[in-house]
MARTORMI-361968 format. One record per residue (C-alpha): residue in three letters; z negated, y negated, x negated. Coordinates in steps of 0.05 Angstrom, whole numbers, padded with zeros to 5 digits. Layout:
// MARTORMI-361968
<rec><rest>ala</rest><pz>Z</pz><py>Y</py><px>X</px></rec>
...
//
This chain:
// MARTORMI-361968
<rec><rest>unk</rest><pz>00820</pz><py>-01312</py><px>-00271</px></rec>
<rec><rest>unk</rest><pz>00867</pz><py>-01295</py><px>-00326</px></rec>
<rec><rest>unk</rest><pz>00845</pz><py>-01319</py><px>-00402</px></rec>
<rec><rest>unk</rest><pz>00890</pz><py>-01367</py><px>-00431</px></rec>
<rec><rest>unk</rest><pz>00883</pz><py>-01406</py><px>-00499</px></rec>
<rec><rest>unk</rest><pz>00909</pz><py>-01401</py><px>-00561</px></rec>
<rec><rest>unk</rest><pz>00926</pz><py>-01363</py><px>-00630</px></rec>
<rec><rest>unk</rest><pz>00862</pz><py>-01335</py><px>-00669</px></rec>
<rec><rest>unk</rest><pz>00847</pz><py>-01344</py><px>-00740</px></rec>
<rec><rest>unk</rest><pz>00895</pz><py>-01283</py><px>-00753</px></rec>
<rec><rest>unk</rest><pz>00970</pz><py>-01292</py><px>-00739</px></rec>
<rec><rest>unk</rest><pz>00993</pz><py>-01232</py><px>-00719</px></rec>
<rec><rest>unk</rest><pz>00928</pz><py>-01219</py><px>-00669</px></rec>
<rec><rest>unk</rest><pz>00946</pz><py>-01271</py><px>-00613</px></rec>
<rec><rest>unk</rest><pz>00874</pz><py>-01263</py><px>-00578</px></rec>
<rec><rest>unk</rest><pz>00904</pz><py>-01329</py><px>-00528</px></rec>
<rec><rest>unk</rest><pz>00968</pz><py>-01365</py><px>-00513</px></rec>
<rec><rest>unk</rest><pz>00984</pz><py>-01419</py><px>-00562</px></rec>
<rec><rest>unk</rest><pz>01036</pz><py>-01478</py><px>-00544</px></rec>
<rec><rest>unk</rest><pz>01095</pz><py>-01479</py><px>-00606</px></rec>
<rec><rest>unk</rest><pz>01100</pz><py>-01558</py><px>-00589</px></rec>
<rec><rest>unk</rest><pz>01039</pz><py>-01608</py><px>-00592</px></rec>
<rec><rest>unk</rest><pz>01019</pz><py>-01677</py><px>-00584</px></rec>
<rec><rest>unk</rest><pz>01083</pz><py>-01716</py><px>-00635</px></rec>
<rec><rest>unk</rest><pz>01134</pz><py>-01681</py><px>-00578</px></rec>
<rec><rest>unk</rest><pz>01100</pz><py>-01710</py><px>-00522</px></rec>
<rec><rest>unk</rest><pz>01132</pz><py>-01775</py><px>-00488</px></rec>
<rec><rest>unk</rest><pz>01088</pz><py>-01840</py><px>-00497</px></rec>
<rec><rest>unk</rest><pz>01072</pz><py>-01840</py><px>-00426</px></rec>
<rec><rest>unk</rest><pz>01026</pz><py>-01775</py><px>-00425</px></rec>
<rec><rest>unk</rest><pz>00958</pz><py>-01776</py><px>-00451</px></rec>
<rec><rest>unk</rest><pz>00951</pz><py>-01784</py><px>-00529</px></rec>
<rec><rest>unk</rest><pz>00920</pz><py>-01707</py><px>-00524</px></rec>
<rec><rest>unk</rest><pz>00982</pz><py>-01677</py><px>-00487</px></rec>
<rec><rest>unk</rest><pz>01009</pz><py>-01609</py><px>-00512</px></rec>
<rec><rest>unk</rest><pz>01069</pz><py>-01580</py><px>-00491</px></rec>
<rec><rest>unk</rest><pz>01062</pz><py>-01503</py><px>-00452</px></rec>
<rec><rest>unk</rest><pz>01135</pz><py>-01497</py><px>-00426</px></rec>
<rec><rest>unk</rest><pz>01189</pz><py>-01520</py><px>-00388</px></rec>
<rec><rest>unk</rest><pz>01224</pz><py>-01509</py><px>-00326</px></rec>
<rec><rest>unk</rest><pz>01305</pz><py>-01478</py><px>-00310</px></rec>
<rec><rest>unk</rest><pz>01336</pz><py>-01465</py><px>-00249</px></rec>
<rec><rest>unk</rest><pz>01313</pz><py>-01457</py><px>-00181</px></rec>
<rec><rest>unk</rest><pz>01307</pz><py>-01381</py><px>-00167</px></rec>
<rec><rest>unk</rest><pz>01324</pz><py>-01356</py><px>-00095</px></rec>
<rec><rest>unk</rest><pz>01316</pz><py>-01398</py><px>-00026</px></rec>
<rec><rest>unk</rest><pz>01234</pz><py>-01413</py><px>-00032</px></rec>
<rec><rest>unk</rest><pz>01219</pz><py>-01455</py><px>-00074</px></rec>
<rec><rest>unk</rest><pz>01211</pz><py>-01405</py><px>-00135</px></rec>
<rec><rest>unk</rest><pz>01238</pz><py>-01434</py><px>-00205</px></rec>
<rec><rest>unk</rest><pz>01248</pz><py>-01401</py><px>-00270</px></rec>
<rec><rest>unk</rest><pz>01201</pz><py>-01420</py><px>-00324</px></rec>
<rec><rest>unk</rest><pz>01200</pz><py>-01417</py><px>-00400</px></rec>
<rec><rest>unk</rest><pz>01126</pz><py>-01416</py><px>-00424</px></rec>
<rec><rest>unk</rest><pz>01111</pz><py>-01424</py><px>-00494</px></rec>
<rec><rest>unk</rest><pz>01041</pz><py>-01383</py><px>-00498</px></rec>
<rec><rest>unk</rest><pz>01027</pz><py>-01323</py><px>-00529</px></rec>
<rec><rest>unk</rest><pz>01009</pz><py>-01304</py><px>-00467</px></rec>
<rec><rest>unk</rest><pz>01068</pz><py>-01322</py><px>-00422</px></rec>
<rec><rest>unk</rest><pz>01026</pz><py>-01314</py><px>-00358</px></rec>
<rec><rest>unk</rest><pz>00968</pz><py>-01349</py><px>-00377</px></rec>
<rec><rest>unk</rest><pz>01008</pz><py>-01417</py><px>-00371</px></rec>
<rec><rest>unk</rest><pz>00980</pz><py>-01415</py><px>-00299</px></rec>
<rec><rest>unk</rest><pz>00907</pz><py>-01415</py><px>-00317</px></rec>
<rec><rest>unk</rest><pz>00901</pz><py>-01485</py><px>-00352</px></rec>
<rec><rest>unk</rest><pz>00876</pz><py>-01539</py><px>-00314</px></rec>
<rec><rest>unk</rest><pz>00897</pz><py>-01595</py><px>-00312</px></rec>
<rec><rest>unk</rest><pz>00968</pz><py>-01594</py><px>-00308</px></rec>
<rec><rest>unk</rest><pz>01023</pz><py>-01639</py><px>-00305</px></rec>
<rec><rest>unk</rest><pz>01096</pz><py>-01658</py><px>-00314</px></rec>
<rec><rest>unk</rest><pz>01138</pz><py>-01698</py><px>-00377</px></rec>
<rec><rest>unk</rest><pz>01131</pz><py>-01756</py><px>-00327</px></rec>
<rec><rest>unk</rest><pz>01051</pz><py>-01749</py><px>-00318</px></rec>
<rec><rest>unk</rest><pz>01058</pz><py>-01725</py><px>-00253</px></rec>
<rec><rest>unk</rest><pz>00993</pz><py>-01678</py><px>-00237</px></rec>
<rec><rest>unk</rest><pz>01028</pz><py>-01598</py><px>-00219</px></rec>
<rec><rest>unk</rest><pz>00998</pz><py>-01538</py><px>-00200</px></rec>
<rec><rest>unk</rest><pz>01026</pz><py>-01477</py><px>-00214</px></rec>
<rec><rest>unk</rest><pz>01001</pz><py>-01422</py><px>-00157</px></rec>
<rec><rest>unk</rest><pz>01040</pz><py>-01359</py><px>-00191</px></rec>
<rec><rest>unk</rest><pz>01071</pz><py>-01330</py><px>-00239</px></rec>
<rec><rest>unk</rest><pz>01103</pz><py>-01272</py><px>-00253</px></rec>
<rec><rest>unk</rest><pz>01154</pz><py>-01237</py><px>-00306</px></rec>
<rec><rest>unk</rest><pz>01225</pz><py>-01254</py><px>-00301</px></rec>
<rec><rest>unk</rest><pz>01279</pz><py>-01203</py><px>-00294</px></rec>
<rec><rest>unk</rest><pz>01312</pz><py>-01194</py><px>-00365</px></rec>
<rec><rest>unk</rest><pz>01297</pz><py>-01178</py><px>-00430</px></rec>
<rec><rest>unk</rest><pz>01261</pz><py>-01244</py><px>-00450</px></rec>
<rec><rest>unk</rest><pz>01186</pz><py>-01234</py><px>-00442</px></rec>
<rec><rest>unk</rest><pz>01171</pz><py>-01312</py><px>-00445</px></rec>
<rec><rest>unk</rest><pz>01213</pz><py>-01327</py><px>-00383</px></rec>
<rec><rest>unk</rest><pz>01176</pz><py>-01330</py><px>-00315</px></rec>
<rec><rest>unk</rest><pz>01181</pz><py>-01331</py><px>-00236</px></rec>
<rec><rest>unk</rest><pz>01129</pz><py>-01389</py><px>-00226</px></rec>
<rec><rest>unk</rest><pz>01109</pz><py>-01413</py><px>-00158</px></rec>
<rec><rest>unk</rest><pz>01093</pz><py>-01490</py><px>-00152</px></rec>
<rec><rest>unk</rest><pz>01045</pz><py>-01529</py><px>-00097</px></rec>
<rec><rest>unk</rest><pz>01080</pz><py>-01574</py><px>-00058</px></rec>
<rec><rest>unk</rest><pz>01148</pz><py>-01539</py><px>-00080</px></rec>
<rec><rest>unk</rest><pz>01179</pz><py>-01493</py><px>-00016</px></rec>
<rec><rest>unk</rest><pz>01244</pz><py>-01492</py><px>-00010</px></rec>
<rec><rest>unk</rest><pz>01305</pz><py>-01499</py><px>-00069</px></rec>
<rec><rest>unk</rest><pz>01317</pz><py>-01565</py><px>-00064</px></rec>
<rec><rest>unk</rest><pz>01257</pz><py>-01587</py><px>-00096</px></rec>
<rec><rest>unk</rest><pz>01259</pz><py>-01525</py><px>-00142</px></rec>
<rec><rest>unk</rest><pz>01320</pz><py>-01554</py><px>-00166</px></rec>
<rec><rest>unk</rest><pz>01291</pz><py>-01614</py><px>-00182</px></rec>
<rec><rest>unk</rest><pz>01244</pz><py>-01585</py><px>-00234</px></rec>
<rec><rest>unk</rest><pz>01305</pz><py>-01565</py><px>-00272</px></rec>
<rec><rest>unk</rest><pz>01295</pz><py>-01578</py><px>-00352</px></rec>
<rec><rest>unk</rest><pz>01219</pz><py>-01609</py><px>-00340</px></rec>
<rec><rest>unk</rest><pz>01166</pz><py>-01598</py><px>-00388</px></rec>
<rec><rest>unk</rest><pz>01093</pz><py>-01583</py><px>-00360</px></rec>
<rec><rest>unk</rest><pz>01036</pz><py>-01605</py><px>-00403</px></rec>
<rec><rest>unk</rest><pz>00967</pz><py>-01604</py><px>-00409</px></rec>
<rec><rest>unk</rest><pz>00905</pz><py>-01633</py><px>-00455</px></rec>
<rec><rest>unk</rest><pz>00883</pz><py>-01609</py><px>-00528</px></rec>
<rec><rest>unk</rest><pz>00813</pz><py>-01622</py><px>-00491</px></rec>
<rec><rest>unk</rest><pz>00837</pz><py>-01571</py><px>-00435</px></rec>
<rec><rest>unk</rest><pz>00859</pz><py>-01521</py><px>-00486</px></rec>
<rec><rest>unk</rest><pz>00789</pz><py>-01528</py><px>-00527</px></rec>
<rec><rest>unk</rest><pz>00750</pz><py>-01515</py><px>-00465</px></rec>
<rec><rest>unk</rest><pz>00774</pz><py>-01450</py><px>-00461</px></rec>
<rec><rest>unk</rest><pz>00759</pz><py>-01431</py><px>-00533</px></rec>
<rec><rest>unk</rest><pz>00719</pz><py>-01385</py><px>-00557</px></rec>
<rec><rest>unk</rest><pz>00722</pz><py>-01380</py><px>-00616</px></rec>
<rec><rest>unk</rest><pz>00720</pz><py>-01442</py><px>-00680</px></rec>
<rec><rest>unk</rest><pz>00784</pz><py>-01399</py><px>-00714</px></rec>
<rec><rest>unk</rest><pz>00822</pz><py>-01426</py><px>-00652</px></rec>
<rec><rest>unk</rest><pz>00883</pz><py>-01459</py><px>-00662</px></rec>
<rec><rest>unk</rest><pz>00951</pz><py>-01496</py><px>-00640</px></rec>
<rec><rest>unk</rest><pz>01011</pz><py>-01477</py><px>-00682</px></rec>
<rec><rest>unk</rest><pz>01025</pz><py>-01551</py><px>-00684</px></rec>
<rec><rest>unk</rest><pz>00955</pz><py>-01556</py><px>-00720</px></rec>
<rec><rest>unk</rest><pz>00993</pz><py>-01518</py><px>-00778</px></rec>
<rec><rest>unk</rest><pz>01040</pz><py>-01572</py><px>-00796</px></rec>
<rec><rest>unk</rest><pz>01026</pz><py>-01610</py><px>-00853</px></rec>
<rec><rest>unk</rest><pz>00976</pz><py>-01559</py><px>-00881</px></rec>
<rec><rest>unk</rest><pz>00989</pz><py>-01540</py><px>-00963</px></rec>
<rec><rest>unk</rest><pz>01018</pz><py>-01474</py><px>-00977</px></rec>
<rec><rest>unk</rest><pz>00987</pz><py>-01426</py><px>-01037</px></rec>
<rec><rest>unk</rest><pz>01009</pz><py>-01357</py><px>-01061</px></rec>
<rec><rest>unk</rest><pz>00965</pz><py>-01306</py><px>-01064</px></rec>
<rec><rest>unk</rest><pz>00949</pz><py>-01323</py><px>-01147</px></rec>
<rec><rest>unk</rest><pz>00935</pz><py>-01398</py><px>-01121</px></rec>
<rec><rest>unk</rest><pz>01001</pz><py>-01430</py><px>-01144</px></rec>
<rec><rest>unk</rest><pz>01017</pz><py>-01483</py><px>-01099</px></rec>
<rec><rest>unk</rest><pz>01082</pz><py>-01470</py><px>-01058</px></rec>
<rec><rest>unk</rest><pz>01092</pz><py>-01532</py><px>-01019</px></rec>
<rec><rest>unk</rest><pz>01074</pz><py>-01556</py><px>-00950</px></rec>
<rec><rest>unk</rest><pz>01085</pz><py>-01534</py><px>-00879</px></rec>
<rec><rest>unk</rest><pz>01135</pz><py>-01580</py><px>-00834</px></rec>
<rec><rest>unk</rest><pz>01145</pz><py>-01539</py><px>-00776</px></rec>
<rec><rest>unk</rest><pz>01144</pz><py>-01479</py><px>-00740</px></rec>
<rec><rest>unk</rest><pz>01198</pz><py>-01457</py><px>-00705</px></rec>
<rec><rest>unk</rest><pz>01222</pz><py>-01392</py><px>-00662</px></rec>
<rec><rest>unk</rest><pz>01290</pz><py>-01378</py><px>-00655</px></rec>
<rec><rest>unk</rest><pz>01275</pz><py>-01320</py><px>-00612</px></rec>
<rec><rest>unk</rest><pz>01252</pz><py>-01267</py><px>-00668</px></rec>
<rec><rest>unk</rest><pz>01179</pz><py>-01298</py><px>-00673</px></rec>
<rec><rest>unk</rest><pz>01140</pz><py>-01351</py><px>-00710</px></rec>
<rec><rest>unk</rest><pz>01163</pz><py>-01380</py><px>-00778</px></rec>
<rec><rest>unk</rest><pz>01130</pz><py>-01418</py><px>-00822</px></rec>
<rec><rest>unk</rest><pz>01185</pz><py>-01477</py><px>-00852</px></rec>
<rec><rest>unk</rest><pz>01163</pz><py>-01486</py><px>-00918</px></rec>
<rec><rest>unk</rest><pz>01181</pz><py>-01553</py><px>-00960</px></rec>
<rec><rest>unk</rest><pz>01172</pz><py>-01541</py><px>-01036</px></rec>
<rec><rest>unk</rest><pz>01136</pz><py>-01601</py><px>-01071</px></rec>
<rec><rest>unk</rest><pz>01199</pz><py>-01623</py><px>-01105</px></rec>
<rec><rest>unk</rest><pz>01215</pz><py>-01640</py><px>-01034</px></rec>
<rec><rest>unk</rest><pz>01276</pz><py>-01596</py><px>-01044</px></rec>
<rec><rest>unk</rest><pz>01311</pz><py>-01549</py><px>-00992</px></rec>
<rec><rest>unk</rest><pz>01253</pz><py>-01517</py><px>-00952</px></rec>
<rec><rest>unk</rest><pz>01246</pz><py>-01439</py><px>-00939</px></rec>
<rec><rest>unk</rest><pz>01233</pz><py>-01399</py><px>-00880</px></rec>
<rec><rest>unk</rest><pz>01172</pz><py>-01350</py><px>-00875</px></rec>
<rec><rest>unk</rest><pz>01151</pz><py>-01303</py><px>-00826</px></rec>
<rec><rest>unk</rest><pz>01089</pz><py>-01325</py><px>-00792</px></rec>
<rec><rest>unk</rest><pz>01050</pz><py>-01255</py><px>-00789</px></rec>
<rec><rest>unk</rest><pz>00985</pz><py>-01227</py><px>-00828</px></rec>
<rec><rest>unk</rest><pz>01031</pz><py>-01188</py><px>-00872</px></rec>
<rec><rest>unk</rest><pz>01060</pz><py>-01255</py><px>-00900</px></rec>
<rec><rest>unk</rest><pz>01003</pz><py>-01310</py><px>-00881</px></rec>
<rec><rest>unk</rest><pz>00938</pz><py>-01263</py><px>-00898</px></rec>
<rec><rest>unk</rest><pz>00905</pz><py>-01324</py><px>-00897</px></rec>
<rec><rest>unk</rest><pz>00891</pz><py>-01392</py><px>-00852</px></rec>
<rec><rest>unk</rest><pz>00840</pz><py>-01438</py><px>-00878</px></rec>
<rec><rest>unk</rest><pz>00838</pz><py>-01486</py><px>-00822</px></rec>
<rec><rest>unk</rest><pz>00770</pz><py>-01526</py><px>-00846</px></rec>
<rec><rest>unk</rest><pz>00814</pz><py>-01529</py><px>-00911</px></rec>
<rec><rest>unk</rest><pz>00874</pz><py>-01547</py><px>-00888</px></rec>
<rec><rest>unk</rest><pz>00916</pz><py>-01497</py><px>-00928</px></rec>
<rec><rest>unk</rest><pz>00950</pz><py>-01423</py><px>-00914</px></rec>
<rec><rest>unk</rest><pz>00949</pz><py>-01370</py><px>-00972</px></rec>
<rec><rest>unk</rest><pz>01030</pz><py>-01337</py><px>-00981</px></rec>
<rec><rest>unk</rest><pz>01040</pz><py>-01269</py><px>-01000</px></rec>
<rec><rest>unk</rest><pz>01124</pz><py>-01299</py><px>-01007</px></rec>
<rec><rest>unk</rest><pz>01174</pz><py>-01268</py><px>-01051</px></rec>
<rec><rest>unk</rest><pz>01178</pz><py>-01297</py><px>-01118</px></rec>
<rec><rest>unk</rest><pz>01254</pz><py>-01316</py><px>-01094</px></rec>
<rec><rest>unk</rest><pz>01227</pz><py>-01361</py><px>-01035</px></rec>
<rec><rest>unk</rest><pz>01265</pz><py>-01414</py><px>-01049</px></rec>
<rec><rest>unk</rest><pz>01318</pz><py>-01397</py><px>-01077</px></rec>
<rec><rest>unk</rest><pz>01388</pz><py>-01414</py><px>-01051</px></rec>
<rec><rest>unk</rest><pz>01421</pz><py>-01368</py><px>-01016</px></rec>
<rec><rest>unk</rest><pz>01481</pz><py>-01330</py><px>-01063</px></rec>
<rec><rest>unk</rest><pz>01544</pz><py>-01337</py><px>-01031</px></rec>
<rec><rest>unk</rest><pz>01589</pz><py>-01290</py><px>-01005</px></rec>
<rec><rest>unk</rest><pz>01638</pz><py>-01243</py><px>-01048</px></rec>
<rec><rest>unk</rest><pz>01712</pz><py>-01263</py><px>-01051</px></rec>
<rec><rest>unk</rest><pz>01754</pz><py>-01203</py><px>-01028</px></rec>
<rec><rest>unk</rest><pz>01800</pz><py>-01186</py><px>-01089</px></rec>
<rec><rest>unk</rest><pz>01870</pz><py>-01206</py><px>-01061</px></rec>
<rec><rest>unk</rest><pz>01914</pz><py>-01146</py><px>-01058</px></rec>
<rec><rest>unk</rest><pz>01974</pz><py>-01143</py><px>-01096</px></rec>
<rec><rest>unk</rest><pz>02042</pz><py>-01166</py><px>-01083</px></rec>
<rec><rest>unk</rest><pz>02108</pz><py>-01129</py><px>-01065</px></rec>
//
C-alpha cells in the first residue's frame, strides 16, 4: 500500500502528504479530530469517476487513510486514484465504493472528505511529524532571535505554502514562503519557527509610479 502522512520536520522535504486545512474548518458534526484531505468537483465521464482536489503532499496518497468520510460524516471509500489530465498535479481521477454511474458522481460535487488526526498519527513515523494547521499560532523568530510575530495561517494560492505572518503590533501581516531556505527551522515541542525574512518583511508595499503626463498641443 502506498505511504501517506504528513510534512517532516523540514519544509521543503515533504517525506508524507500533509492536509493545508485541520480540525477549526471542520463542521461541528464530524469528530472533534477531523482534518480536512480534499474535496470533490465534477463527475468525470459515464462511470462513476469524479474529479478530486486532494490537499496532501502526496496527492495520491489521499486514498490510503483509513477511515474516511464525507463533510456530512458519511463513512467513503475511495478504491482509486489516479492523476488528472492538466497541468495541476493536486487534481485527481478518484474512484468511489458504492459510486457507478454519473449520477451519483455528480452528487459528490463540492464535498469535502475527511479523516482523524488519530488516523493521520497512526501512520507516523516519525515525532517531527506534522499538520500545517499545527503551525498556526506558533511565534515567529529571525535568525538573531528577534521576535517577528505570530503565525495565523497558511495558505496556497497555487505557487506553494506560505507562512501569513502577523507582527506583534497586530499590524498588517506579511507573507513568507514556507520552504527550508526561508523557515530553516520548526521547533514544534517549542512552539516557535526561526525566519531567515528580509529586514523589509513588513513593510508596506510602495506604490506604483505616476506616468509623467505628456505635454499639451
Amino acid at each position: 500500500m502506498r505511504k501517506g502522512g504528513q510534512k517532516s520536520g523540514r519544509p521543503d522535504r515533504t517525506a508524507r502528504a500533509t492536509p493545508s486545512i485541520g480540525p477549526r474548518d471542520a463542521p461541528a458534526r464530524l469528530p472533534a479530530d477531523s482534518v480536512a484531505l480534499g474535496e470533490f468537483g465534477r463527475a468525470h465521464g459515464l462511470k462513476g469517476e469524479v474529479r478530486l482536489k486532494s490537499f496532501t503532499a502526496d496527492p495520491l496518497a489521499i486514498a490510503d487513510y483509513d477511515p474516511l468520510f464525507d463533510d456530512q460524516g458519511r463513512p467513503l471509500r475511495i478504491t482509486a486514484v489516479r492523476p488528472a489530465p492538466g497541468p495541476a498535479h493536486d487534481m485527481l481521477i478518484a474512484s468511489v465504493a458504492g459510486v457507478s454511474d454519473r449520477t451519483p458522481a455528480e452528487a459528490l460535487n463540492r464535498r469535502q472528505v475527511f479523516t482523524t488526526r488519530a488516523a493521520i498519527a497512526s501512520t507516523s513515523e516519525s515525532d517531527e511529524d506534522y499538520l500545517l494547521a499545527d503551525l498556526i499560532g506558533m511565534s515567529v523568530e529571525s535568525t538573531s532571535g528577534e521576535p517577528l510575530g505570530r503565525i495565523v495561517a497558511v495558505p496556497d494560492f497555487g505557487a506553494g505554502d506560505l507562512l501569513e505572518i502577523e507582527p506583534p503590533s497586530r499590524g498588517p501581516t506579511a507573507l513568507l514562503p514556507f520552504t527550508k531556505a526561508f523557515v530553516p527551522v520548526v521547533d514544534l515541542a517549542g512552539r516557535r519557527v526561526v525566519v531567515d525574512a528580509p529586514e523589509d518583511l513588513f513593510a508596506p508595499a510602495s506604490p506604483e509610479p505616476e506616468e509623467p503626463e505628456e505635454a499639451g498641443g
